[in-house]
C-alpha positions in Angstrom: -41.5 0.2 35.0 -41.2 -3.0 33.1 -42.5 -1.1 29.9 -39.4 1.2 30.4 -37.2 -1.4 30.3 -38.6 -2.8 27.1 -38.2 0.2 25.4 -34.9 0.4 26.9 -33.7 -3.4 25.7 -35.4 -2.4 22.3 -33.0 0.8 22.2 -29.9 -0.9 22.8 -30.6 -3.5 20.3 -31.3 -1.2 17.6 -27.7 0.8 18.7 -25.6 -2.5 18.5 -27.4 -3.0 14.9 -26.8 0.1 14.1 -23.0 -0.3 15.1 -22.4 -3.5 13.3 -24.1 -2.4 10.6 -21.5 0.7 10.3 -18.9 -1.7 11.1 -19.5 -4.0 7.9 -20.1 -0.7 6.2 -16.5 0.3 6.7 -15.2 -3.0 6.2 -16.8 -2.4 2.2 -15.5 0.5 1.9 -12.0 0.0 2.0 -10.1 2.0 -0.2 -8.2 1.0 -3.7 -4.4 1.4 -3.7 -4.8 4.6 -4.9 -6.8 6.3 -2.8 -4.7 4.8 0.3 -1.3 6.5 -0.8 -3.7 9.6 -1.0 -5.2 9.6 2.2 -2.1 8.6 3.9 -0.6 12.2 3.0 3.2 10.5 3.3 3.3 9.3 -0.5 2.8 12.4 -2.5 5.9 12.1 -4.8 5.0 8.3 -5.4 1.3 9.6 -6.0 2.6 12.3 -8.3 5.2 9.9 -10.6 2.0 7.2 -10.7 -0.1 10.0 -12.1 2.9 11.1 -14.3 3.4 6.9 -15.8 -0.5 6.8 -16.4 -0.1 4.1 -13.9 -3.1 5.6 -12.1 -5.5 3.0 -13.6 -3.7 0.0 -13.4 -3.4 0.3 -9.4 -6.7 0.7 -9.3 -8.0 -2.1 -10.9 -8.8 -5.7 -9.4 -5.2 -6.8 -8.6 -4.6 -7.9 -5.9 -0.9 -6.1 -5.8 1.5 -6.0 -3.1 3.0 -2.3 -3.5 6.8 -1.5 -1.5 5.8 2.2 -1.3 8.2 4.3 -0.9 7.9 7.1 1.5 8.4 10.9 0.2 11.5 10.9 2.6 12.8 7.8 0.5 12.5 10.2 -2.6 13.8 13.2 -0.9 17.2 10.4 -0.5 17.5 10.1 -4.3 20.8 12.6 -5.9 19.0 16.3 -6.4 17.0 16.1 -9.7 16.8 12.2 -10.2 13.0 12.8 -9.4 12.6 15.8 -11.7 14.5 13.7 -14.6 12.4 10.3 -13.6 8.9 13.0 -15.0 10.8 13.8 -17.8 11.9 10.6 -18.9 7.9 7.9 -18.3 9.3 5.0 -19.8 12.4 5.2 -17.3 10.0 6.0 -14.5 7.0 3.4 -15.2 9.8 0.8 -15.4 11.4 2.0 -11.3 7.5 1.5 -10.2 6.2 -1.2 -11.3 9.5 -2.4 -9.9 7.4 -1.8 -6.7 4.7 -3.6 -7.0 4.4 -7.6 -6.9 1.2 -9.1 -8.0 -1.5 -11.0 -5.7 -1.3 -10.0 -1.8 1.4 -10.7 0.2 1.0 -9.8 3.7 4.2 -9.5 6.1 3.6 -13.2 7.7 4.4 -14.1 4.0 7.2 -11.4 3.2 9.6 -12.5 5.8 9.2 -16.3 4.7 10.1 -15.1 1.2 14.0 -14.9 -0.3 12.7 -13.1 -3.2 9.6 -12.0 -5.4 9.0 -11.6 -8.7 8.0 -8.0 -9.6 5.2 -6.9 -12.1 8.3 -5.5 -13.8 9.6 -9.2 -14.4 12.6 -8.0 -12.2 13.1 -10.0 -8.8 13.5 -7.9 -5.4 15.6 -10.1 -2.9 13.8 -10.4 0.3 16.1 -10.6 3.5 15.3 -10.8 7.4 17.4 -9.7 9.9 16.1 -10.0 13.5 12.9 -7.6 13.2 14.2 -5.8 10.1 12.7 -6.8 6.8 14.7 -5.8 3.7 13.6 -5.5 0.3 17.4 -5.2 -1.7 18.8 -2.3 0.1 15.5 -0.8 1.5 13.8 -1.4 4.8 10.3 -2.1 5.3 9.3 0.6 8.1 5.6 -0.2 7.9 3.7 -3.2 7.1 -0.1 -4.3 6.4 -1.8 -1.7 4.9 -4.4 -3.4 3.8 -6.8 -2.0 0.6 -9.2 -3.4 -1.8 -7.1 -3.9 -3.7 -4.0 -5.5 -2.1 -1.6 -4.6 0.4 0.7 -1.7 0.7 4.1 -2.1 2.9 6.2 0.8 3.5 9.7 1.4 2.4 12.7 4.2 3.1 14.2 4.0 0.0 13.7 4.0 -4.1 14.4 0.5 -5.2 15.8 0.8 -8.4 15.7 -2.0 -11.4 19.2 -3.7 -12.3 
């Protein structure tokens, strides 16, 4: 009997190594920017007019970036054929994204202490609280903390657009 139990003490042993081993695993595998807005499956027009800016690259890289990523809803809000005329026009279109993103990682404790921040654009975004809503100009922040590799991703229901 007490050899069963030493087997059975060794087995559980070798099952919560195993677990925290997966669990650091994971944690290293976190995925880039990128690959995020992919998996996520609510970002395909903001994946698509990335591709289209050869922007691709840039949000893959070390960063870290905060990204305001709008939603495919928040495009579908734009007049019909702004985003067909955005693919059409790159240097227009690189200039509304990167309008997005702010450089290093700003988590949502940060945002909401924040009047404004300074995009990789050079443009600044005004930052405004409201009770539990967080604005970013006119758009709301409907999702925070998606944390990446790379940086953070909070999500927005509408196209900011550059002054």
């Amino acid at each position: 009997m007490p050899r069963r139990r030493l087997v059975f003490s060794i087995l559980v042993v070798l099952a919560l190594i195993a677990v925290v081993a997966g669990l650091v695993g994971c944690a290293k595998e976190k995925k880039d920017i990128v690959e995020t807005a992919i998996a996520d499956g609510r970002f395909e027009t903001l994946v698509a007019a990335v591709t289209a800016a050869d922007l691709v690259d840039t949000l893959k890289g070390a960063g870290p970036y905060t990204v305001f990523a709008p939603t495919d809803d928040a495009f579908a809000k734009l007049p019909a054929g702004t985003v067909d005329s955005l693919l059409n026009n790159i240097p227009a279109l690189k200039d509304i994204l990167l309008y997005h993103v702010v450089s290093g990682k700003v988590m949502a404790e940060d945002v909401v202490k924040l009047t404004s921040a300074t995009t990789v654009l050079g443009e600044a975004v005004t930052i405004s609280v409201v009770g539990n809503t967080v604005k970013v100009n006119n758009a709301t922040v409907i999702i925070t903390d998606i944390e990446c590799s790379n940086g953070v991703i909070h999500v927005i229901d509408t196209v900011l657009l550059p002054p």
